[in-house]
N, C-alpha and C positions, 0 to 999 in steps of 0.2 A: 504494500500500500504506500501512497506517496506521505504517508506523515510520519511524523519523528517518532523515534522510539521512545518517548518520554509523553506524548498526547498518548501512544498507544496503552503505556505503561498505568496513566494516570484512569484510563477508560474500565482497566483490566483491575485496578486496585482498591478504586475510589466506590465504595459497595450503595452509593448513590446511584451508581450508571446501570448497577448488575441488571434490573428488571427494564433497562432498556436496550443493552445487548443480549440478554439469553431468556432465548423463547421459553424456558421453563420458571422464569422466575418471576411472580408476580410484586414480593416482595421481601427485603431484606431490616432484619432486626439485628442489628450489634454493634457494639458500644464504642467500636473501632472504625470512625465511616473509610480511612483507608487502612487497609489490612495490613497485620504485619505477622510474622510466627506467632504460632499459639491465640491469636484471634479467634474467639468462638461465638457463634452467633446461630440466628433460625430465618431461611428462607423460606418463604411464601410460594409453594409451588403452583403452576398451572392446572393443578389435579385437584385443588385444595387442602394440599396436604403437608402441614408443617416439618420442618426437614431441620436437624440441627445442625451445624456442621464446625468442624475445627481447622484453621491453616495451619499446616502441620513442618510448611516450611516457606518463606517467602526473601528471596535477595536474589540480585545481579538479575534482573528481568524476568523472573521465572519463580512463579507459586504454587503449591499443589495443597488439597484438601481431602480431609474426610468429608463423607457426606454422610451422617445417620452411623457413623460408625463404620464406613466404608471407605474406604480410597477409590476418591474418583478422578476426574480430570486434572492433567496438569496445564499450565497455562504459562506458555513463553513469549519472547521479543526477542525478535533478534532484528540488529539494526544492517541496514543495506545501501549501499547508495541511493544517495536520494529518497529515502524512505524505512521502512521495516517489514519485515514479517512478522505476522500472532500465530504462535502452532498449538493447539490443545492437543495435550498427551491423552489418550484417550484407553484406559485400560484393555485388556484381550475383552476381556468377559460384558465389555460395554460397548460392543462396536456398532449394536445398534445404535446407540448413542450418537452415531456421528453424524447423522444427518442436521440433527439439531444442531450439532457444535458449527457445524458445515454455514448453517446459518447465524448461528452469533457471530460467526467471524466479517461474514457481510456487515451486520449490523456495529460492530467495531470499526470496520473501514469507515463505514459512513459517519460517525460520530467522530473518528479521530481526525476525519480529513475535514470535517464539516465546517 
């Protein structure tokens, strides 16, 4: 995408943005609005169904989490000329999962570039 890795970073971090980059998250509750390790908090899912979750590690552009007691996505930047890439680590066992990720990533571009 053509924005810095630091818009991208702030999109990915700042738990303000979450329910408007990822289709599954209506809303987010925790006390950290940008995350850091050990942040725990409850997202509001698109199912209606409250979700806890802990950052289990977050620095040098790249965060990952439990979700509910699970390890789910990891979430990176890597920076490129003229721009970055966002890669969500997407476990084996959640590959359905990608479509959604597939699409928060659009909806990242678009807010980071916006």
């Amino acid at each position: 995408m053509d924005a810095s890795p630091d818009a991208a970073w702030e999109i990915l971090t700042d738990t303000t943005y979450w329910p408007a980059w990822g289709p599954s998250v209506t809303g987010v509750d925790c006390a950290d609005r940008v995350i850091r390790a050990g942040s725990r908090g409850r997202i509001e899912t698109a199912f209606g169904m409250p979700l806890p979750f802990e950052i289990t590690s977050c620095e040098d552009f790249r965060w990952t989490w439990d979700v509910a007691n699970v390890s789910a996505t990891g979430h990176r930047v890597e920076a490129l000329d003229g721009g970055c890439c966002v890669v969500f680590e997407v476990p084996i066992l959640a590959t359905a999962y990608a479509p959604i990720c597939q699409r928060a990533l659009g909806e990242i571009e678009r807010l980071a570039e916006g």
